[in-house]
C-alpha positions as CSV (number, residue, x, y, z in Angstrom):
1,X,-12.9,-9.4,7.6
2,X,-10.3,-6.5,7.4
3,X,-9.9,-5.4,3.3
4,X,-6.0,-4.6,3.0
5,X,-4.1,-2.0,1.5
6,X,-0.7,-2.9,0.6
7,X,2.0,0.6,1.2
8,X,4.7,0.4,-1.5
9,X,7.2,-0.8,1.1
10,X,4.9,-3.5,1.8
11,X,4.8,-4.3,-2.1
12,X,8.6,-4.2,-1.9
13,X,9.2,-6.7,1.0
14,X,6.5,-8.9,0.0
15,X,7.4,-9.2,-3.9
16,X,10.9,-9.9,-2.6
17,X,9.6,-12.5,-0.1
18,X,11.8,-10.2,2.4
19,X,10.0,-10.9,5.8
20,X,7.2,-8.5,7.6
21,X,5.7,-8.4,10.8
22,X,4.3,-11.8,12.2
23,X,0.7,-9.9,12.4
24,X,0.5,-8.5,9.0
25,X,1.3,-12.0,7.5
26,X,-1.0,-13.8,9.7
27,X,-3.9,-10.2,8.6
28,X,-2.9,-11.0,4.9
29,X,-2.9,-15.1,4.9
30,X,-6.4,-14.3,6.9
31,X,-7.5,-11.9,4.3
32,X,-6.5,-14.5,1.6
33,X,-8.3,-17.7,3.0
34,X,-11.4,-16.0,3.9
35,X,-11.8,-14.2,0.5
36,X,-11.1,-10.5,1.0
37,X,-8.7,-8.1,-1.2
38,X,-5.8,-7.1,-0.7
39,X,-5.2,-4.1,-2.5
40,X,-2.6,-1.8,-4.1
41,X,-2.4,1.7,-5.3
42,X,-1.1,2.5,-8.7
43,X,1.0,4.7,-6.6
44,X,3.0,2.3,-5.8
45,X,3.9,0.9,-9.3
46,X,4.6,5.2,-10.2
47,X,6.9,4.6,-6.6
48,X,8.2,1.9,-7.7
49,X,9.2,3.3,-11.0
50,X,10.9,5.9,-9.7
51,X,13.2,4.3,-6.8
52,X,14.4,1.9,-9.4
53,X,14.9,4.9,-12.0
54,X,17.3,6.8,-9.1
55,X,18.8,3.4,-8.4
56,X,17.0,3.5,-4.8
57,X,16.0,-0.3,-5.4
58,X,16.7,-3.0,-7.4
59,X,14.7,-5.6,-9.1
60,X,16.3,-8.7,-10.8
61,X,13.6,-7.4,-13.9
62,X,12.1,-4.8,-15.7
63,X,9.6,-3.1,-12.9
64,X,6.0,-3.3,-15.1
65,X,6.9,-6.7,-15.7
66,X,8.1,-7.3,-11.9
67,X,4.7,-5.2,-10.8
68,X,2.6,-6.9,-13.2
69,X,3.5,-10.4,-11.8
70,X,3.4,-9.5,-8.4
71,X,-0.3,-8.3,-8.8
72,X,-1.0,-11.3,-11.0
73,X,0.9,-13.9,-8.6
74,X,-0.4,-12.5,-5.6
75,X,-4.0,-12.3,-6.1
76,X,-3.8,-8.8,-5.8
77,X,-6.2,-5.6,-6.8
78,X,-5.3,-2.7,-7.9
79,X,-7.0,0.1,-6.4
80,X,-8.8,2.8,-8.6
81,X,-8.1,6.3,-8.4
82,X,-10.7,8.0,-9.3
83,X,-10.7,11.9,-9.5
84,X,-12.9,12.4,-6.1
85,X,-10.0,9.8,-4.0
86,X,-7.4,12.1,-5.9
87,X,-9.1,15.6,-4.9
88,X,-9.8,14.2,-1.2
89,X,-6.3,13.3,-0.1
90,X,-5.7,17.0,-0.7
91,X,-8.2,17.4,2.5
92,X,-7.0,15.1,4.9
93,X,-8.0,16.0,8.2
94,X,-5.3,16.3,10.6
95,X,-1.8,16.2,9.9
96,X,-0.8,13.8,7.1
97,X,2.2,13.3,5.5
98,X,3.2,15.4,3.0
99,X,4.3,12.9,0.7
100,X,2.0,12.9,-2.4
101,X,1.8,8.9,-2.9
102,X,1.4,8.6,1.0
103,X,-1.5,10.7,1.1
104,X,-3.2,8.9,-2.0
105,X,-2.7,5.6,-0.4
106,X,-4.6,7.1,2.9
107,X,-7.1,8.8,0.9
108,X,-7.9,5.3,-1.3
109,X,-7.6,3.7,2.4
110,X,-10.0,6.1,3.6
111,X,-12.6,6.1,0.5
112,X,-12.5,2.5,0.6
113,X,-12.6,1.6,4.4
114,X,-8.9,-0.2,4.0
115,X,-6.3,-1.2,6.7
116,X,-3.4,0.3,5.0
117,X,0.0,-2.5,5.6
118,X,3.0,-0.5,6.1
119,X,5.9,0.3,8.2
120,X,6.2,4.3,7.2
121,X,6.2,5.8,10.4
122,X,4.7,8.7,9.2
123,X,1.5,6.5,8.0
124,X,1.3,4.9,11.4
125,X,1.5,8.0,13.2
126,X,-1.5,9.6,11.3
127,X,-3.5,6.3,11.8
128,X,-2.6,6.4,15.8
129,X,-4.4,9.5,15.8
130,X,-7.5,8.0,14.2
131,X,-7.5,9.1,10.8
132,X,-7.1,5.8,9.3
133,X,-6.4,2.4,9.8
134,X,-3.0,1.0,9.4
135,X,-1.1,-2.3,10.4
136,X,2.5,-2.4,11.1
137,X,4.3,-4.6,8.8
């Protein structure tokens, strides 16, 4: 069994039951039925935050409420972040994205042995080169 963790853009299409890739539902149903955790990054409720804050997305409710019930609703776990996750995705081997959340999301992926669900094609470039796992969504 593959542990997941949801990107924020996965968080945004999923909350919004906007559809995803045919294999990343079928990798999250999967993950579901056989008793694995999906998980997300408090990242992606600080992303969240701030695409609604510069009008970049828009929920039909306040977003701790909206990410509260989506992690509730969607028998989802919230990552940790502790200090040694935090200091490694300053390290990331490679070429990672330069994005700050991205490369907390593939360090947490990387601590925790996740398959990260996204479509940022920056994620799924680094994981093509080996650094981490990732599934198209």
């Amino acid at each position: 069994m593959t542990e997941l963790l949801l990107d924020t853009c996965a968080v945004i299409w999923t909350g919004n039951d906007d559809p995803i890739d045919a294999d990343a539902t079928a990798m999250i149903n999967s993950n579901h039925r056989e008793g694995g955790r999906t998980y997300v990054s408090l990242f992606s409720a600080w992303e969240l935050g701030l695409l609604v804050s510069r009008a970049r997305l828009r929920l039909e409710r306040p977003v701790a409420s909206w990410f509260e019930d989506y992690v509730t609703k969607g028998r989802i776990t919230l990552a940790e972040a502790p200090p040694q996750t935090l200091i490694a995705s300053s390290f990331l081997p490679g070429e990672p994205p330069a994005d700050p959340a991205d490369r907390i999301i593939i360090a947490t992926a990387r601590e925790m042995n996740l398959c990260i669900v996204t479509r940022d094609r920056l994620i799924l470039d680094y994981a093509s080169a080996g650094h981490v796992r990732a599934l198209r969504c």
